[in-house]
DRENPA-3360 file (N, C-alpha, C; in nm, 2 decimals, always signed):
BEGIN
1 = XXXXXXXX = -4.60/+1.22/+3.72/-4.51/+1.12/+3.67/-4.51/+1.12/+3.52 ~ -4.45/+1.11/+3.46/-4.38/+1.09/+3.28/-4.37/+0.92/+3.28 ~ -4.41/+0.89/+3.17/-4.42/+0.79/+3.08/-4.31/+0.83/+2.96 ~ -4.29/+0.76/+2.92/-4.22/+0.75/+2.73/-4.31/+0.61/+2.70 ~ -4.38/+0.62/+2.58/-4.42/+0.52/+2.50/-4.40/+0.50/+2.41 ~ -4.37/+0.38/+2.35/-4.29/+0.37/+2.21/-4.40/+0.27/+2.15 ~ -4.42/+0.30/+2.01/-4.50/+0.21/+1.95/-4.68/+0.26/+1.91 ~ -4.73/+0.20/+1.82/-4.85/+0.26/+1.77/-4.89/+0.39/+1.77;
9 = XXXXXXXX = -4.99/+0.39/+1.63/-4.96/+0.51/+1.57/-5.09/+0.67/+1.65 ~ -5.18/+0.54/+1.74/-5.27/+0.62/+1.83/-5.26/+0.56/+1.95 ~ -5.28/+0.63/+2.06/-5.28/+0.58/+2.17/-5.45/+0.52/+2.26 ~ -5.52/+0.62/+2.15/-5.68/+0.60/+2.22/-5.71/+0.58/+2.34 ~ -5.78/+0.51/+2.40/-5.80/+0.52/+2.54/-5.72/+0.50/+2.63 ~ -5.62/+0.43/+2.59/-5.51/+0.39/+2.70/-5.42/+0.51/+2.74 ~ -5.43/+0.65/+2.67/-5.36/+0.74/+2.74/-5.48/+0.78/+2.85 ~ -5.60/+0.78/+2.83/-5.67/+0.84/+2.95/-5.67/+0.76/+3.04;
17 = XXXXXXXX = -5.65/+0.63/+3.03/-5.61/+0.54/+3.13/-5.51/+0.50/+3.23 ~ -5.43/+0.55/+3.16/-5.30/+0.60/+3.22/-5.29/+0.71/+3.31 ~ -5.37/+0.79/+3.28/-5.35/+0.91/+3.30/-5.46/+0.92/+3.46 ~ -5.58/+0.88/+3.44/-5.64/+0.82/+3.54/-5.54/+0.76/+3.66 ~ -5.45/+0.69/+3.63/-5.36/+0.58/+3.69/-5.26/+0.65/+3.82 ~ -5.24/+0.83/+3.75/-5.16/+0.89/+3.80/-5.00/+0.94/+3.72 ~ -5.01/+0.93/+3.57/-4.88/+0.93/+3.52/-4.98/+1.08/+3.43 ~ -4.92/+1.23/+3.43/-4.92/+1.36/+3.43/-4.90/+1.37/+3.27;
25 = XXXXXXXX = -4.76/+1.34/+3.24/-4.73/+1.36/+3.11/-4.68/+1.24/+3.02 ~ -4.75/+1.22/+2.93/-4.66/+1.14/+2.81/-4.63/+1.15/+2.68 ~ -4.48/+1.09/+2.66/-4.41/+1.10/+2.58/-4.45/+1.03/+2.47 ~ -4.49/+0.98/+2.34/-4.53/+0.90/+2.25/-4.45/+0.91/+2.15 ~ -4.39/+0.84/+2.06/-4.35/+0.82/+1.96/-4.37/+0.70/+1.88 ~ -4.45/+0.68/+1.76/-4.48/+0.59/+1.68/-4.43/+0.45/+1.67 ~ -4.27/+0.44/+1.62/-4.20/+0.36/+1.68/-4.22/+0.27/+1.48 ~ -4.29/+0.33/+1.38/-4.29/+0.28/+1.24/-4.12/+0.30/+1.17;
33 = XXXXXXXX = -4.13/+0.45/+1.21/-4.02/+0.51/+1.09/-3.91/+0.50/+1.14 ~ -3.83/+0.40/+1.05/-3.70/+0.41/+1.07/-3.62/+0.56/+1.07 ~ -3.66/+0.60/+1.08/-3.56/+0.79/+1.08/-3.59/+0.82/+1.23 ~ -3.71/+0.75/+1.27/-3.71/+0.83/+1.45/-3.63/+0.77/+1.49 ~ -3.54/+0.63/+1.48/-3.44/+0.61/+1.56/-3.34/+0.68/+1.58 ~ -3.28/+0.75/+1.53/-3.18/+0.86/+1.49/-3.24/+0.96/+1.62 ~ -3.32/+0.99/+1.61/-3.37/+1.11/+1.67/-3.40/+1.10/+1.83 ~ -3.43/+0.93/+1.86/-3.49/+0.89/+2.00/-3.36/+0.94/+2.13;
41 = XXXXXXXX = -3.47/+0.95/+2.22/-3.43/+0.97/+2.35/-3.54/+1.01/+2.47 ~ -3.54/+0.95/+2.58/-3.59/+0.87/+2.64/-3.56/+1.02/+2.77 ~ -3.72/+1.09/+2.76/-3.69/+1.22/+2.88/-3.65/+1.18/+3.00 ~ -3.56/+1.30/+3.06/-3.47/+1.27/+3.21/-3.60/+1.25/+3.34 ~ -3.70/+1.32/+3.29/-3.81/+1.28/+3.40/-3.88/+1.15/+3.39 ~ -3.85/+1.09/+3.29/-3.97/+0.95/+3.30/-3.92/+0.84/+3.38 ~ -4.08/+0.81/+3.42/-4.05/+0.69/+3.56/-4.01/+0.58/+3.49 ~ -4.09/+0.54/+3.38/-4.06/+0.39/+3.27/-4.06/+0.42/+3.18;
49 = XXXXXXXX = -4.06/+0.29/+3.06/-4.08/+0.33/+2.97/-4.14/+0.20/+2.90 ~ -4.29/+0.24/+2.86/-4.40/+0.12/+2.78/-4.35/+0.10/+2.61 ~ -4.35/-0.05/+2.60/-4.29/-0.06/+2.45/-4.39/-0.14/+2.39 ~ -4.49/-0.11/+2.32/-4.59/-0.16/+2.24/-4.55/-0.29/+2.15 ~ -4.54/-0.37/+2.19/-4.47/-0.49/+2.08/-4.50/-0.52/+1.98 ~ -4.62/-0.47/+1.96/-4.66/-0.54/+1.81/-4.70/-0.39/+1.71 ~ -4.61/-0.28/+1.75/-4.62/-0.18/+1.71/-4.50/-0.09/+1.69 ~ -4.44/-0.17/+1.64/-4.31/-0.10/+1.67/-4.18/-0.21/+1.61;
57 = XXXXXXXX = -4.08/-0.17/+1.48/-3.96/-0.18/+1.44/-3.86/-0.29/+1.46 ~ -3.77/-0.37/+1.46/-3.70/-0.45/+1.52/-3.59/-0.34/+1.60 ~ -3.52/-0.27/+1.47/-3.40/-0.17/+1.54/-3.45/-0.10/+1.62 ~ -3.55/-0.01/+1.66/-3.59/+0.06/+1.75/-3.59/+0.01/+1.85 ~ -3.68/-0.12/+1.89/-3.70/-0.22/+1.99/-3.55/-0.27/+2.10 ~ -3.43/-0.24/+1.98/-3.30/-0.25/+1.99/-3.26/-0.12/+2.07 ~ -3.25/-0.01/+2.03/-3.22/+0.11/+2.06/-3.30/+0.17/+2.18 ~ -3.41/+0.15/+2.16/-3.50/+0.14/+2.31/-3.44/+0.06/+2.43;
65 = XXXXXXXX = -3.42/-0.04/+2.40/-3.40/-0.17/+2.55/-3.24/-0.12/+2.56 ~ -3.14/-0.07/+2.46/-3.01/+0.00/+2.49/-2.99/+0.15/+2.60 ~ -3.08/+0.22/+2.55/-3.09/+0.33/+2.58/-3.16/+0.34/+2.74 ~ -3.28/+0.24/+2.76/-3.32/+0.23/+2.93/-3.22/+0.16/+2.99 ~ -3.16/+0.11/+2.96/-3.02/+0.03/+3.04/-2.98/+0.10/+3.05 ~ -2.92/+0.23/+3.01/-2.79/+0.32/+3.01/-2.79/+0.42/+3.11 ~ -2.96/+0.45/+3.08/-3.03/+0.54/+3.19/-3.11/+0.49/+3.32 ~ -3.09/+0.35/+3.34/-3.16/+0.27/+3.47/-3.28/+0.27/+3.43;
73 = XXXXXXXX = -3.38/+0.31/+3.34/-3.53/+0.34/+3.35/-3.57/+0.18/+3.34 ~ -3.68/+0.16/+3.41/-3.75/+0.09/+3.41/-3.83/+0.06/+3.22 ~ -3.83/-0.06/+3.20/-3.87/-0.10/+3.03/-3.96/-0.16/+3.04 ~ -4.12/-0.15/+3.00/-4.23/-0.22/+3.03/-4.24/-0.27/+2.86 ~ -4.28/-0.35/+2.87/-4.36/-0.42/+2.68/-4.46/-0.50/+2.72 ~ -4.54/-0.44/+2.64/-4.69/-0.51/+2.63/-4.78/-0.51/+2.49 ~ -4.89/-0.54/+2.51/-4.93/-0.58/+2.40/-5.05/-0.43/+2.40 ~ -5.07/-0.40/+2.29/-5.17/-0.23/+2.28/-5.26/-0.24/+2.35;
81 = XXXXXXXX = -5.33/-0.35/+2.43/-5.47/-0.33/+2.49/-5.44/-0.29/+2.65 ~ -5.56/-0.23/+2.71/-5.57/-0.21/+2.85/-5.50/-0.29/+2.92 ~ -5.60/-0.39/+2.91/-5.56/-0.50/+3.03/-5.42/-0.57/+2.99 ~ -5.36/-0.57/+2.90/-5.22/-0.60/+2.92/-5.15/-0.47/+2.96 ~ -5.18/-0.38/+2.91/-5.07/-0.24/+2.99/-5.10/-0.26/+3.16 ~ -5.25/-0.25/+3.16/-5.26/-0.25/+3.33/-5.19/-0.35/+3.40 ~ -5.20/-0.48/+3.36/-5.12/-0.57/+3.40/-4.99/-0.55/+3.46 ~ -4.92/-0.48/+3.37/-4.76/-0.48/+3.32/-4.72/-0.33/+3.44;
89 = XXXXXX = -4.80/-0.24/+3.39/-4.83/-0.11/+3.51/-4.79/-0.15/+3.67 ~ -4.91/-0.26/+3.72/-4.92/-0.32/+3.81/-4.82/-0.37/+3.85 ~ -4.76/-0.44/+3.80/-4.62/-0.49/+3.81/-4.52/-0.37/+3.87 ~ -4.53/-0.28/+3.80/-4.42/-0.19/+3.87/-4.47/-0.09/+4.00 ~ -4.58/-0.14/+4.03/-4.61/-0.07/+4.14/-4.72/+0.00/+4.11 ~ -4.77/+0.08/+4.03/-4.89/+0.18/+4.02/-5.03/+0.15/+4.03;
% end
C-alpha cells in the first residue's frame, strides 16, 4: 500500500510506524515551500493521503484537499504525533 504525506520537514518514527501498520511505500513532501505547490501530485497508487496540519502552508492545504477530490483518494489530517495519525489510520480501516 502507498501513502502520500504532506507536511513536516522529518517524518521520524512515524514512517516506521506506518510502515509496521502495512503501508510499503511513502510519498513525503514537506509541504513549507511555496514552489512545491506547482510541482504536487498525488501518486496513482496511493490508498490516502495524511496531511500534517500544523506543518504545512494554507495554499498547499488548498491544492491538496482539490486535488484528492478529483482523484477520489481518501484525505486524512492530523496532528505530527503517533497517536493522532494512528487514530485517524484507524478510522479508515488499517
Amino acid at each position: 500500500m502507498t501513502a502520500m504525506v504532506i507536511g513536516a520537514d522529518y517524518l521520524g518514527a512515524i514512517e516506521g510506524k506506518m510502515r509496521d501498520m502495512g503501508i510499503t511505500e511513502i510519498a513525503h513532501i514537506k509541504g513549507r515551500n511555496p514552489g512545491e505547490v506547482k510541482k504536487f501530485n498525488i501518486p496513482k497508487s496511493a490508498a490516502f493521503v495524511l496531511v500534517f496540519t500544523d506543518y504545512i502552508n494554507h495554499n498547499m492545504a488548498k491544492v491538496v484537499k482539490s486535488h484528492a477530490k478529483a482523484q477520489s483518494v481518501p484525505l486524512v489530517y492530523a496532528k505530527r504525533s503517533w497517536c493522532a495519525v494512528e487514530r485517524k489510520l484507524a478510522g479508515l480501516g488499517l
